[in-house]
C-alpha positions in Angstrom: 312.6 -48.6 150.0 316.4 -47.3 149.7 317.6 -46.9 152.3 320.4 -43.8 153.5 323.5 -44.1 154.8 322.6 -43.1 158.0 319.9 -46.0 158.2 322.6 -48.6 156.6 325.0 -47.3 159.6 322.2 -47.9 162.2 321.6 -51.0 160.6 324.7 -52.9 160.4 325.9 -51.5 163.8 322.3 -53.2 164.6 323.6 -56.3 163.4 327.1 -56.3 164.1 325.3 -55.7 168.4 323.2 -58.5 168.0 326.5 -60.7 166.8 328.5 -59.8 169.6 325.0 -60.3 172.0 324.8 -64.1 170.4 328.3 -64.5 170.9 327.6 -63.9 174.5 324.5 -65.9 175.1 326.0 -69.3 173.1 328.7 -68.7 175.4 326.3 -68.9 178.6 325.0 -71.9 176.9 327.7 -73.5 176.3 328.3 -73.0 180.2 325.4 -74.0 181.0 325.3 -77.2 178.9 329.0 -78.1 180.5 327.4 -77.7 183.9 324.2 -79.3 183.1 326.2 -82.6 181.6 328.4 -82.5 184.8 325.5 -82.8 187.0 324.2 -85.2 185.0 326.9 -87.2 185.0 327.7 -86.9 188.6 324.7 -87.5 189.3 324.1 -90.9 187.6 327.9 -91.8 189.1 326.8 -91.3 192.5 323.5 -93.0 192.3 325.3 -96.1 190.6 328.1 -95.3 193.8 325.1 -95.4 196.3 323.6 -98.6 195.1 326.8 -100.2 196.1 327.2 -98.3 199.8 323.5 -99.0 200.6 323.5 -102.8 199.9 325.0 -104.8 202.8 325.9 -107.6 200.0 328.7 -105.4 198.5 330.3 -104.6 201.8 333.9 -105.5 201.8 336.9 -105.6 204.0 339.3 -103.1 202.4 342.9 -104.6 203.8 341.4 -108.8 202.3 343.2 -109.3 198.9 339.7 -111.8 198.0 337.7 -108.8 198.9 339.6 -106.2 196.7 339.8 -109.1 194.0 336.2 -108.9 193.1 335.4 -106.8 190.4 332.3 -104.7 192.0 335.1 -103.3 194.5 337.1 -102.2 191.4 334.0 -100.6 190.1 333.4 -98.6 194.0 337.0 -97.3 193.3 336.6 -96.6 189.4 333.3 -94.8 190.4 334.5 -92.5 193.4 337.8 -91.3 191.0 335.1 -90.6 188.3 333.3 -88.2 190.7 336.1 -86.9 192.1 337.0 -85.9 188.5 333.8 -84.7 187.5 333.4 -82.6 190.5 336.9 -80.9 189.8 335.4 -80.0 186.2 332.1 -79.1 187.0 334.3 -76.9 189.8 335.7 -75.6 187.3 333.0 -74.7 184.4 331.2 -73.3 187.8 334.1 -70.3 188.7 334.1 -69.9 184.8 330.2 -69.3 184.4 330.8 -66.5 187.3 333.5 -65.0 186.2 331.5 -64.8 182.6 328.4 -63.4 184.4 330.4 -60.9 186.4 331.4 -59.5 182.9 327.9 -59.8 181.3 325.0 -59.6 182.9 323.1 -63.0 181.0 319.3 -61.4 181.0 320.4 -57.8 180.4 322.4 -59.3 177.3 319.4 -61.4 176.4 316.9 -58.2 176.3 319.3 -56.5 174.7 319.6 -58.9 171.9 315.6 -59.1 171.5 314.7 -55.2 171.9 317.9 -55.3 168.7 316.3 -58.1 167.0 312.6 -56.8 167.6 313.9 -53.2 166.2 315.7 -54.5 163.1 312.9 -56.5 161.7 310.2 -53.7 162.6 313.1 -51.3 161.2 311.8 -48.4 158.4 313.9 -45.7 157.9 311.3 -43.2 157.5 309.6 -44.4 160.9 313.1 -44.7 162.4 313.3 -40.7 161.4 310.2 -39.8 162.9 310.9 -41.9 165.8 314.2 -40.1 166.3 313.0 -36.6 166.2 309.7 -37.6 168.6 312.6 -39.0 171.1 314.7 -35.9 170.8 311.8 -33.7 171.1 310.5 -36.0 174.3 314.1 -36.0 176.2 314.0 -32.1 175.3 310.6 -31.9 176.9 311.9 -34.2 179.4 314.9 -32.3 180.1 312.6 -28.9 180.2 309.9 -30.3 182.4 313.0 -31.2 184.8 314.2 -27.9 184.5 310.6 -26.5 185.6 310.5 -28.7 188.3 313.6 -28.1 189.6 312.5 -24.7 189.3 309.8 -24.6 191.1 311.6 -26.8 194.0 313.9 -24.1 194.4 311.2 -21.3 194.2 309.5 -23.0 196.8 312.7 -23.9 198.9 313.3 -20.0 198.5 309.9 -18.9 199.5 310.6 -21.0 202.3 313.9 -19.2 203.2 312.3 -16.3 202.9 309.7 -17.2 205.1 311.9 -18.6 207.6 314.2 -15.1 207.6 311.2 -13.3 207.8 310.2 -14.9 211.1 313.6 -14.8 211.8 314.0 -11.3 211.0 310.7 -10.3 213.4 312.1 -12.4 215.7 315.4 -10.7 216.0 314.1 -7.1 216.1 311.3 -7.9 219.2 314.7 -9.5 221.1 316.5 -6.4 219.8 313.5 -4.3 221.2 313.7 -5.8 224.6 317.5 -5.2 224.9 317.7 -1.6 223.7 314.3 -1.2 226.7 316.6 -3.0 229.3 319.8 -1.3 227.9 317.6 2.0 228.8 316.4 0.8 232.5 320.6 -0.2 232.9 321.6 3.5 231.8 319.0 5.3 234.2 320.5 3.0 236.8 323.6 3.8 235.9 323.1 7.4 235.6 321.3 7.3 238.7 324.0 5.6 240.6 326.6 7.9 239.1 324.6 10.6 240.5 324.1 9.5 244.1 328.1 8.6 243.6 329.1 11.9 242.5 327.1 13.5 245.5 328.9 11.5 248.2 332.2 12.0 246.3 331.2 15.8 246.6 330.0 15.3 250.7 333.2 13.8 251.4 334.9 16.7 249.3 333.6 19.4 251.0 334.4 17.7 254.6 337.9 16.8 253.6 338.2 20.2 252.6 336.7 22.0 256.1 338.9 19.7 258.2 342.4 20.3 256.1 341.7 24.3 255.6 342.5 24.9 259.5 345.6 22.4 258.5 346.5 24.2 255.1 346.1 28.0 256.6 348.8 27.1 259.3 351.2 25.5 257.0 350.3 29.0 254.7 351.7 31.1 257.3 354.4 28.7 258.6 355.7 28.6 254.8 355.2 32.8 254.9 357.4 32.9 257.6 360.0 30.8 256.4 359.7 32.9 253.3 360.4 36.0 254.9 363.3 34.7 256.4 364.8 32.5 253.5 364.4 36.4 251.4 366.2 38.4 254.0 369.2 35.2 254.2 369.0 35.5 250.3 369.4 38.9 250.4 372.2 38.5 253.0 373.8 36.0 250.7 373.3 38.3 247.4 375.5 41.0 249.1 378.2 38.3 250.8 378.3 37.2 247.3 378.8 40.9 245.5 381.4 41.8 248.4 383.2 38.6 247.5 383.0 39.3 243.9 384.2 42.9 244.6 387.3 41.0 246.6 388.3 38.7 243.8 388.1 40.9 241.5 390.9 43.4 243.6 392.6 40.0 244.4 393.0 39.8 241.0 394.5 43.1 240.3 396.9 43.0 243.4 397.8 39.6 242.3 398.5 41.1 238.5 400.3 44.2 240.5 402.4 41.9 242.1 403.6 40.3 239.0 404.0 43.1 237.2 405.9 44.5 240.1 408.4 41.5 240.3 409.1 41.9 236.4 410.0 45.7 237.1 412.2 44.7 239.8 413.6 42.3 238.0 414.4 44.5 234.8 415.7 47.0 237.6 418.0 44.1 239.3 419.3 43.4 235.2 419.9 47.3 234.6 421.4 47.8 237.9 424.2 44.7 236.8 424.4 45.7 233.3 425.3 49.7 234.8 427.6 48.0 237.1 429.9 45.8 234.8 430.2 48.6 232.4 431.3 51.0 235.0 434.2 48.3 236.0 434.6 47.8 232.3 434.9 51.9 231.6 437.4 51.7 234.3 439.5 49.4 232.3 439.9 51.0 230.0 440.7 53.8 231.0 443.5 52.1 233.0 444.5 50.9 230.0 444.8 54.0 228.3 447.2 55.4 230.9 450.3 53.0 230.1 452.7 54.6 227.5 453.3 51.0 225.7 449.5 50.6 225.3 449.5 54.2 223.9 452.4 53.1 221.7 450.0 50.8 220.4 446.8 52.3 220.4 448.3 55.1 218.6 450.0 52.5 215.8 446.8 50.5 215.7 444.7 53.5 215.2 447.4 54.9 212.3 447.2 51.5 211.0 443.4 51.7 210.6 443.4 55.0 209.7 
């Protein structure tokens, strides 16, 4: 059967998986070998090692020269370095092997390898097809049954809710019943108290009112009184106050008399000393006049101007 490239793709990344997997798995082996020698190893050392600790004929005094001198002492020193050695590697191919597994899981890569073996042998590209579109058609129905189920979780968690606020709900309005009936009894209580309230506030009303009346109708005619004679004093005061008026205002006017007056006498004191010089001054001349050389001279002056 040719094959498409599609197939040849899944194919050779097929191969190219199970590669890498057998990489993987010869390199747990390989591990696992190293480890499995060590032990082996160490474990014929130490049973060689134990044959000479557990037999009183090769115990030895380690500070005698003859003692050390024999070769099976040699040997108990040879064989304890050889473990210690053995123990470092096997240490050591030990922290490798979990260091490799924490990487790679050793049977998840194994079934791995065998589900991509089992599938490229078995593989047959129109099968492969067939089995593709089956798959996507099962994850869709997958995915859709999901979607149904979650579906019908959350119709149910919403039925639930509903439920829930419906009891809720009933709940709420009998508690809201009760308080507006209590919030009724409290305002007729209320009212009722406001009532007997107002009625004392109106007792005491009318009695504070009888006993201040006597109280206010004295005050009345006491204030009455002191009307009547605060009017006739205002009335005293209004004419005091037009007389006084009357005076300033003729205060006034003497006071402008008086100036005026003092200027007039004045003026008549200035007239009075102008009239006066020019009656000394008239008489000057006319003494003047009288002398014959002062004619002379008139009389020349006034041909002189003429």
């Amino acid at each position: 059967m040719i094959q498409s490239d599609y197939g040849r793709t899944k194919v050779s990344e097929a191969k190219k998986n199970i590669k890498r997997l057998q990489k993987i798995l010869d390199k747990f082996q390989e591990y696992h070998q190293s480890i499995q020698q060590d032990e082996q190893e160490l474990q014929h050392l130490r049973k060689e090692l134990s044959v000479f600790e557990d037999n009183k004929e090769y115990e030895y005094n380690p500070n005698c020269t003859v003692c050390r001198s024999k070769p099976w002492v040699a040997r108990i020193a040879e064989l304890k370095n050889n473990i210690k050695a053995i123990e470092k590697v096997l240490n050591k191919h030990q922290t490798a092997l979990n260091k490799y597994i924490m990487k790679y899981h050793e049977e998840d890569t194994q079934d791995e390898l065998e589900q991509l073996q089992e599938w490229l042998d078995q593989y047959d590209e129109d099968k492969y097809k067939s089995y593709c579109k089956l798959q996507k058609e099962w994850d869709e129905y997958d995915k859709c049954a999901n979607e149904i189920e979650d579906t019908n979780h959350k119709i149910l968690s919403l039925q639930n809710d509903k439920d829930g606020l419906r009891a809720k709900q009933q709940q709420l309005q009998t508690q809201l019943q009760e308080s507006k009936d209590r919030l009724s009894k409290y305002q007729t209580m209320v009212e009722t108290i406001d009532l007997a309230q107002q009625w004392d506030d109106y007792d005491e009303f009318v009695l504070y009112h009888k006993l201040l009346r006597g109280r206010f109708e004295k005050q009345l005619d006491t204030w009455k009184r002191t009307f009547f004679n605060l009017d006739s004093k205002l009335n005293l005061k209004q004419q005091k106050l037009n007389l006084k008026k009357q005076i300033d205002l003729a205060q006034n006017a003497f006071n402008e008399h008086n100036i005026s007056h003092a200027r007039l006498q004045e003026r008549i004191e200035t007239h009075n000393r102008l009239k006066e010089q020019y009656f000394i001054t008239s008489k000057a001349f006319e003494n003047i006049h009288r002398t014959p050389d002062n004619l002379s001279i008139i009389q020349c002056g006034n041909s002189i101007t003429l």
